[in-house]
Every structure is written in structure tokens, then in C-alpha cells.
C-alpha positions as CSV (number, residue, x, y, z in Angstrom):
1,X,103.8,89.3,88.4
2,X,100.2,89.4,89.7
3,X,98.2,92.5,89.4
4,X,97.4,94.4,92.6
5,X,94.1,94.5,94.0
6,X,92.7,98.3,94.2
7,X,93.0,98.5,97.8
8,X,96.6,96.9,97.4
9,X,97.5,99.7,95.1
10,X,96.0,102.5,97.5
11,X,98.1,100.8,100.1
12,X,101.3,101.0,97.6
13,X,100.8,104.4,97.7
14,X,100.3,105.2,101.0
15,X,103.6,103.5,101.3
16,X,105.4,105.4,98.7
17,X,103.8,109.3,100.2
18,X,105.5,107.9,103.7
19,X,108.9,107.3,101.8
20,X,108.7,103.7,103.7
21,X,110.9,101.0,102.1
22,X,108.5,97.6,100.9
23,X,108.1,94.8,98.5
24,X,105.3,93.3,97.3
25,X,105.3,89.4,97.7
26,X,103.8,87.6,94.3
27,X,100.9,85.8,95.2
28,X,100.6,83.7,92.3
29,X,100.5,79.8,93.1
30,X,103.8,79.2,90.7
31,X,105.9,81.3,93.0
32,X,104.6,79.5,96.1
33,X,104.9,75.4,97.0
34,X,101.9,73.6,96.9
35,X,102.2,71.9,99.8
36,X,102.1,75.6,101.8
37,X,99.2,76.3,99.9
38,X,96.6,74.6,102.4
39,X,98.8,75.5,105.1
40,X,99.8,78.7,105.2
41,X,99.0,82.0,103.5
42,X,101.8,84.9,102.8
43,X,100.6,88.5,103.3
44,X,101.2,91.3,100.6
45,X,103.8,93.2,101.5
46,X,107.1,93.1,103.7
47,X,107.7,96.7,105.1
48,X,110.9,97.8,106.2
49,X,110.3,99.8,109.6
50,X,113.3,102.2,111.4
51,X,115.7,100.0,113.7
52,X,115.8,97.7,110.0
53,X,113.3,95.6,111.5
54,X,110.6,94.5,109.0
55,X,106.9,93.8,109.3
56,X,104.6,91.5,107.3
57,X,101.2,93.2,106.0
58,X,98.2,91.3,104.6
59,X,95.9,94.4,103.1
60,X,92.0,93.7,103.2
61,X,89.4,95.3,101.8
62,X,86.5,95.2,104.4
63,X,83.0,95.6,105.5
64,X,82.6,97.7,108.8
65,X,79.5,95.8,110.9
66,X,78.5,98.8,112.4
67,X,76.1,98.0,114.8
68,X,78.8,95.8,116.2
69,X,82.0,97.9,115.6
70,X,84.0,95.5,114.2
71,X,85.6,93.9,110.8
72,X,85.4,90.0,110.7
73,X,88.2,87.9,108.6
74,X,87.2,83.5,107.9
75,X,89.1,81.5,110.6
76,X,90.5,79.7,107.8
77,X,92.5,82.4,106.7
78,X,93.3,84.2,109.4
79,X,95.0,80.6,110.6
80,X,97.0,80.4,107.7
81,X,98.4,83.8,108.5
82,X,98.9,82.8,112.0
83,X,100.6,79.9,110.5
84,X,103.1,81.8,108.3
85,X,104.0,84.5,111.2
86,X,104.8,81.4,113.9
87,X,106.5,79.4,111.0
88,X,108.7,82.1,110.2
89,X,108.7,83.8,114.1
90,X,107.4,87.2,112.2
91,X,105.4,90.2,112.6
92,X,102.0,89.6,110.7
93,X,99.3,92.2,110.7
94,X,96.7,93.0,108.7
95,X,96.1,96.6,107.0
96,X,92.3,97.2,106.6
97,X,90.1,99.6,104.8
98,X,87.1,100.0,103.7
99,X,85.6,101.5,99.9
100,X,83.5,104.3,102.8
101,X,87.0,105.7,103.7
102,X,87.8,106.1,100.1
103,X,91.3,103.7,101.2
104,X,92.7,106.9,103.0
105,X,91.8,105.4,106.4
106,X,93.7,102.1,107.5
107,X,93.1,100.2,110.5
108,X,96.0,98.0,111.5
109,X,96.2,94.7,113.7
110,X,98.8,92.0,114.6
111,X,97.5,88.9,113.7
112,X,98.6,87.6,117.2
113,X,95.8,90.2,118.5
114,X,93.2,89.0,116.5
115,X,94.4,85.2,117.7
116,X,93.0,86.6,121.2
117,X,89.5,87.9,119.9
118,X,86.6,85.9,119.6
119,X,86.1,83.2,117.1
120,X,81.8,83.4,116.4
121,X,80.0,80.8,113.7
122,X,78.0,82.2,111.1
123,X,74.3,81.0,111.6
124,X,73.7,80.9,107.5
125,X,76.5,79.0,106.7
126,X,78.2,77.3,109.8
127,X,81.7,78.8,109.3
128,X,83.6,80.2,112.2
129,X,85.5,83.7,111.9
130,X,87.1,86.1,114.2
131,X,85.8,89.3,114.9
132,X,88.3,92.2,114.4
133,X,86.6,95.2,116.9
134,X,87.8,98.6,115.9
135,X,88.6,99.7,119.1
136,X,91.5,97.3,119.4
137,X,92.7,98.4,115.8
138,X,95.5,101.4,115.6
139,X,93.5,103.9,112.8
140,X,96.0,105.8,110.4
141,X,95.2,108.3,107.9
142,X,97.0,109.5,105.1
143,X,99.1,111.8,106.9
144,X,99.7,109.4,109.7
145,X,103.4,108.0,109.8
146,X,103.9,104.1,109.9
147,X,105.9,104.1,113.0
148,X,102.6,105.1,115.0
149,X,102.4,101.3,114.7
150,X,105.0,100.9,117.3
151,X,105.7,104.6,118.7
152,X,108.4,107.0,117.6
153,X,111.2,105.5,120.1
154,X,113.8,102.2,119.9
155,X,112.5,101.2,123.3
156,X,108.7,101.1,122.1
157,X,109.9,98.9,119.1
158,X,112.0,96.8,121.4
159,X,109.2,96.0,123.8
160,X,106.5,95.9,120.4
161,X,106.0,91.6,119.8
162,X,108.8,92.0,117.4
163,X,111.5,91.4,119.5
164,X,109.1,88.9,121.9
């Protein structure tokens, strides 16, 4: 099995101190098909949320651009994801924090959000990327339960993009 990344690991144990139910998926390219690997990319971890409904969690370590509050994330991956979440019909988002936050701050976003934000080109280097504004992110803290994703009712989870 592949080592965690740090903010991985924080996120493993923000999962554990909420007593939520995960996996970690491998990352390593012999558990995955080559021909996936330009074409898709799997996220992290699968989380098991109330109503047994799971979600799909790519964790990023990121820069805040404050002047611009916002994260950004290379078009090129962030279509992969996309990808893999249409592929499968699942529930993608993306877990983000930041070394400034010490990994106790996370700011979460559905990958189909982030499919309606802006894609920008870099002026140095020509690639395009989406820009991920903080605003449109849900912020959770340590102490913040996972099911503020969604609200704390069936009916919020039914009408959440999971069951669209």
C-alpha cells in the first residue's frame, strides 16, 4: 500500500475523531489499469455517509490566492475527476486545506461545482485551471460533523446531487 500524504493522514484522522466509516483507495499505478490512467483519476477516500450513501473524496493540499479568494486545481486533473464521478454516476468532491490552517480547517467542493466555475490560463505557462472561490466552498473545522456536507436530515441528502 502507498504511503499517505501528510494532509491525507490529517484527513484520516479527522475521519476517525468523527467516528465516520472510510477506505482509502491505493493509488499506486499496479492497482489501477493503464488505460484509466490518462483518463481518469480516482480520489483518496470513499466515505460512508448516514442513509449508507457513500461519497468520493480527493484531499488537496492547497495554496489560498488571497487577493482573489480562491484555491485553483490544473484542468487536467480536475477532468479526470470529473471523468471518474460521470463514469461511475458518483459523488466526487474535493477536501482542501492548507499547511496555514495547520490541516484543522477543510474546505469541501463537488467536483460538479467546480465543473461550473471558471476555467482561466496561466499567462507563464499557458495551462488552463479552474478557480475554486472560497465562498462557494462548505468550511469545516475539527469539531464540525461531516454531514454539514449535506444537512442533518434524509430529505436534504435526497435532494443533495447524490440522488440527481
Amino acid at each position: 500500500m502507498q504511503n499517505l500524504t501528510l494532509s491525507e493522514e490529517k484527513f484520516k484522522n479527522w475521519l476517525n475523531h468523527q467516528k465516520t466509516s472510510w477506505y482509502f483507495i491505493d493509488q499506486s499505478p499496479e492497482t489501477f489499469a493503464e488505460s484509466f490512467s490518462m483518463i481518469i483519476k480516482r480520489p483518496d477516500f470513499v466515505i460512508q455517509l448516514p442513509y449508507q450513501r457513500d461519497i468520493y473524496v480527493d484531499v488537496k493540499l492547497k495554496r489560498i490566492y488571497t487577493k482573489y479568494g480562491n484555491f485553483t486545481i490544473g484542468i487536467n486533473e480536475f477532468q479526470k475527476l470529473l471523468k471518474f464521478a460521470k463514469s461511475y454516476d458518483l459523488e466526487v468532491w474535493l477536501a482542501i486545506t492548507t499547511k496555514e490552517s495547520g490541516y484543522y480547517t477543510w474546505y469541501w467542493v463537488s467536483v460538479h461545482e467546480i465543473d461550473r466555475m471558471p476555467t482561466k490560463i496561466n499567462k507563464k505557462n499557458k495551462e488552463e485551471f479552474k478557480t475554486i472561490s472560497i465562498k462557494e466552498c462548505i468550511t469545516m473545522g475539527w469539531m464540525d460533523s461531516i454531514v454539514r456536507i449535506f444537512g442533518n436530515t434524509k430529505r436534504n441528502l435526497i435532494n443533495s446531487n447524490l440522488y440527481k
